[in-house]
Structures are given as structure tokens and as C-alpha cells.
C-alpha positions as CSV (number, residue, x, y, z in Angstrom):
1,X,-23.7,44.2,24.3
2,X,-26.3,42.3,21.9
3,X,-29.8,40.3,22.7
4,X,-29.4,38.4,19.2
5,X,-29.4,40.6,16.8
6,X,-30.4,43.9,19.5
7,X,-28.1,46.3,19.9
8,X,-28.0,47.5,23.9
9,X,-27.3,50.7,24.7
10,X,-24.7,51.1,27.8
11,X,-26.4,51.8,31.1
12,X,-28.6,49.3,33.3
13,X,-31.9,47.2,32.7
14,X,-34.9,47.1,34.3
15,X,-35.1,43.8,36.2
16,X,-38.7,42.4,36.0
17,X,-40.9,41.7,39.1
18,X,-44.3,40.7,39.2
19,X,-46.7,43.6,40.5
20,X,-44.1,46.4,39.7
21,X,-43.1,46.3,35.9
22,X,-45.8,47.1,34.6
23,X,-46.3,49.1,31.1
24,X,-45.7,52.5,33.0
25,X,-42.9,51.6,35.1
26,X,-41.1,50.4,32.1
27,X,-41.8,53.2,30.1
28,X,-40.5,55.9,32.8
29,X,-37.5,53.3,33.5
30,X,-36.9,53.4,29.5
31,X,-37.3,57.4,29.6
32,X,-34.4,57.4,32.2
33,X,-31.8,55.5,30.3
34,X,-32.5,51.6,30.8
35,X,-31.4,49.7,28.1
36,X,-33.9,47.2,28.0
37,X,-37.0,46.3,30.3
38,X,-39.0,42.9,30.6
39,X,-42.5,42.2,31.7
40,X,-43.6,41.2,34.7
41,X,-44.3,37.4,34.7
42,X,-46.7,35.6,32.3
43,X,-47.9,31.7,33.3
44,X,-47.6,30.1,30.2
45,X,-50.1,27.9,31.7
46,X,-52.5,30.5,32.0
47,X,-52.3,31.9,28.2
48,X,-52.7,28.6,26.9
49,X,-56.0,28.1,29.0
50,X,-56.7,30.9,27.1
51,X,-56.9,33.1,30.8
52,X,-58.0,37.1,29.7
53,X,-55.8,38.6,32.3
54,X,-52.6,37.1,31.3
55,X,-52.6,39.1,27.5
56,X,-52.7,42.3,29.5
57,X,-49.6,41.9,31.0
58,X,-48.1,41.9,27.9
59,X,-48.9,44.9,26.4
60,X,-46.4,47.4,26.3
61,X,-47.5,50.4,25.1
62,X,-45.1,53.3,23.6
63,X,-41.7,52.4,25.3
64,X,-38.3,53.4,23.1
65,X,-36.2,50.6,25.0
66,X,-36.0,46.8,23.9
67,X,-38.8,44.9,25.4
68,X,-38.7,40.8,26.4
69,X,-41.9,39.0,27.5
70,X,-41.2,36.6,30.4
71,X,-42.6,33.6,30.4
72,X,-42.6,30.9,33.7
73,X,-43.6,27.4,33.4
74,X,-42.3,23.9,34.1
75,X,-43.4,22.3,30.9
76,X,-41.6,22.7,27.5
77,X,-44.4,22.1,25.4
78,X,-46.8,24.6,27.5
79,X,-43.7,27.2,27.1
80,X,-43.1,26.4,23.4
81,X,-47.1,26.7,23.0
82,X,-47.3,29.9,24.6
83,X,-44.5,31.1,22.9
84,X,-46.3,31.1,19.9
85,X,-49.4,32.1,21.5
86,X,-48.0,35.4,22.0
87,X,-45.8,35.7,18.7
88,X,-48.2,38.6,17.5
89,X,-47.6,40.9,20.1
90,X,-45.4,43.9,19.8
91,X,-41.9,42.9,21.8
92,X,-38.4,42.2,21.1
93,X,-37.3,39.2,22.8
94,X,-38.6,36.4,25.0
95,X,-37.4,36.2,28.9
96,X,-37.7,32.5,30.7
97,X,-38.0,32.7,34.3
98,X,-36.1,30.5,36.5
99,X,-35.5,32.2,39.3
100,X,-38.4,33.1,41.2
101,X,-38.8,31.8,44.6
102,X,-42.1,32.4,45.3
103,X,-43.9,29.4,46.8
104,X,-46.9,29.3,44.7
105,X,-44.3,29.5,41.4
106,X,-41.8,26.5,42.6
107,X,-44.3,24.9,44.1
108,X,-45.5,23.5,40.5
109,X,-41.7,23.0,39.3
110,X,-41.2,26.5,37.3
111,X,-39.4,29.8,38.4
112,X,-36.2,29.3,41.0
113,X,-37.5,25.3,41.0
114,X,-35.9,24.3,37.8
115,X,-32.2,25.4,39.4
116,X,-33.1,22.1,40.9
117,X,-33.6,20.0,37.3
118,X,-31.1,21.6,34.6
119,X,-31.9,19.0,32.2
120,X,-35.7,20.0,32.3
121,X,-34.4,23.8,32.1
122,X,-32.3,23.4,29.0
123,X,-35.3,21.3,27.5
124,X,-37.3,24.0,28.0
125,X,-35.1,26.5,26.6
126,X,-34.4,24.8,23.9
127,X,-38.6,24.4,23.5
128,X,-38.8,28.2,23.7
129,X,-35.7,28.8,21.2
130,X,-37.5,26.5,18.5
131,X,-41.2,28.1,18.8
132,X,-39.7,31.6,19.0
133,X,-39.3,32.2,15.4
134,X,-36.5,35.1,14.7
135,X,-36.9,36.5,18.7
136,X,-34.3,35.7,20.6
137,X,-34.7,33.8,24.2
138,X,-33.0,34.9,27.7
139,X,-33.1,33.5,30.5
140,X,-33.2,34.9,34.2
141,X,-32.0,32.5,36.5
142,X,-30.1,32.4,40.1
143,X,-27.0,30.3,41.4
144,X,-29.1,27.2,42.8
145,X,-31.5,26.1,45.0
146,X,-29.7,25.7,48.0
147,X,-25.8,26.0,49.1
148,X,-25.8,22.2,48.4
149,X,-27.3,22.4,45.1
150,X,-25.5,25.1,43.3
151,X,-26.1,24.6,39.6
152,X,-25.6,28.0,37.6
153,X,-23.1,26.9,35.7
154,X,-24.6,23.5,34.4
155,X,-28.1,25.0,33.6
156,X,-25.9,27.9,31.6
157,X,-24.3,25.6,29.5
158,X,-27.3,23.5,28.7
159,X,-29.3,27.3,27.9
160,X,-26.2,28.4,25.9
161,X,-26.4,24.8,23.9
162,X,-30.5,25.4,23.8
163,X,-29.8,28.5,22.1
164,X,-30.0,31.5,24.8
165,X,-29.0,34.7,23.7
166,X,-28.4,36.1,27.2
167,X,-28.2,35.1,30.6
168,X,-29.3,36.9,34.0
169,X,-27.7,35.4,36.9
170,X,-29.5,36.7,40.3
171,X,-26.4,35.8,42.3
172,X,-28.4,33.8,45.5
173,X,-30.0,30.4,45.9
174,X,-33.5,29.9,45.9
175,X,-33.1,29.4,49.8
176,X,-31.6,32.9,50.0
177,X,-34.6,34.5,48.5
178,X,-33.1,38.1,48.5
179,X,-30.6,38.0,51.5
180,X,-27.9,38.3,52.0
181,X,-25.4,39.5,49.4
182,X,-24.6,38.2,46.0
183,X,-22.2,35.4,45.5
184,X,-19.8,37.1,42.5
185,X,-17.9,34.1,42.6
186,X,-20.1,31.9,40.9
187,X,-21.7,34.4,38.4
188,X,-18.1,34.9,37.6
189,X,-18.0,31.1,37.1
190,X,-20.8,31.1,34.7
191,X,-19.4,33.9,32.8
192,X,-16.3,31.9,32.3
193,X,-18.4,28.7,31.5
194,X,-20.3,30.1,28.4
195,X,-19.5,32.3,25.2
196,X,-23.3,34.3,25.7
């Protein structure tokens, strides 16, 4: 499997989540075998305020597994702009996050929220696939935001036509949160929906 032009070893990733991948979780996940780990969370709201905090959870240190940056925000020019905010740091790819269902996250339109709005997701793809120079983009994402909005395979498409270079499908709706089980019917729809 390829990010782009990253070679994946076989084996599992480390999924990010905010307050737990940090730089030394990923490092001992990467020391066990993962084949690629991602940052917790990073408002690109908050790096284009120019908040201190927010540069800290990029840093990686020494990790020998490829590393993405994720990224959450509900605007595609804030996205693009932090995109290139952060182009200096040491990473290999850049993660959007659309499926977090925290409140305080889709409560201003970004993270699990945008499973409500495909056309704003893919625009912001696409935002973060022009400012990201020669990294590639991914997206982590879930099936929808509720059993009566279930929209994986629409906001896949429009990522794979932004450019994507991988998708993560978290097989519940935002409504689900983490409960119960996955739905493998529909992330086996939006594996047979795009070429990614």
C-alpha cells in the first residue's frame, strides 16, 4: 500500500486521537511495527492565530514510521493557510479530520460535521491538496452523520476528485460516536466507489 509516493510497510497504523498520540506514543507504536502514525489533532484555526501550543503538537521527534499532521477545520482557506503554515516541519503527509464527534469540534462545522456538507469537505480537500506542495493529503472520515444521512461514499468521491491519496473510513455515524459495531457494508461501498 502507498500514501503518494510512501511506501507502507504491511502491519497496522496508529489511528490518531487527541490527548493520546502524542510524540512518545507514536514513537513506541512505530518501534512495535505500525506502519504509519498521525498526530493528534491540530485547529488550523488556532496555528493561523498564531496559538504557541498548537506547533507543539506537531513535533515528532525521532520516529522511523511515516508521519501525517492532522489538521481539523471547517474553512478551506484557514486549512489551505495552515497547511502552509506548517510546511517546514519534519512529516510525511497531511491528515484532514472529518470524523471527530466531539461537540466542541462539530459544533463549529469541522471534524465528523462536514459528513453533513460533502461539497464543503471536497472543497476543503481540494484547499489542502493545492497548499500541500509535494505532501500528500488523507483524509479520516466516518460513514455519516446519522443513519439518515449516510454520505461516505459521496464525500469519497469528491476527496478522490480533490486529490486524496488515502482514505480512513471509521465505519459509524457521527451519532454512533464509538458504539456499536462497524458498518463493513458501507466502507466496502466506498472501497468500490473510488480507485484510492
Amino acid at each position: 500500500m502507498k500514501i503518494g509516493n510512501i511506501s507502507l510497510a504491511p502491519g497496522a497504523a496508529l489511528a490518531p486521537m487527541a490527548g493520546f498520540t502524542d510524540a512518545a506514543q507514536r514513537r513506541l507504536a512505530a518501534n512495535f511495527g505500525a506502519n504509519f502514525t498521525i498526530s493528534e489533532m491540530v485547529s488550523a484555526k488556532a496555528l493561523t492565530l498564531g496559538d504557541k501550543k498548537s506547533p507543539k503538537l506537531i513535533w515528532n521527534g525521532e520516529n522511523c514510521a511515516p508521519y501525517g499532521v492532522q489538521l481539523f477545520g471547517a474553512e478551506p482557506e484557514t486549512m489551505a493557510e495552515a497547511a502552509k503554515l506548517i510546511a517546514h516541519h519534519s512529516f510525511d503527509f497531511y491528515d484532514i479530520n472529518m470524523g471527530c464527534p466531539a461537540p466542541k469540534i462539530v459544533g463549529s462545522g469541522a471534524g465528523s460535521a462536514l459528513m453533513k456538507n460533502p461539497v464543503l469537505a471536497g472543497t476543503i480537500a481540494k484547499a489542502v491538496v493545492d497548499a500541500s506542495g509535494n505532501r500528500p493529503v488523507t483524509v479520516k472520515m466516518r460513514i455519516g452523520w446519522d443513519s439518515s444521512q449516510i454520505t461516505a461514499v459521496e464525500l469519497a468521491k469528491r476527496c478522490e476528485d480533490a486529490g486524496v491519496a488515502l482514505l480512513t473510513v471509521h465505519g459509524r455515524t457521527r451519532e454512533e460516536m464509538y458504539r456499536p459495531g462497524i458498518h463493513t457494508d458501507i466502507i466496502a461501498e466506498v472501497k468500490a466507489a473510488v480507485n484510492i
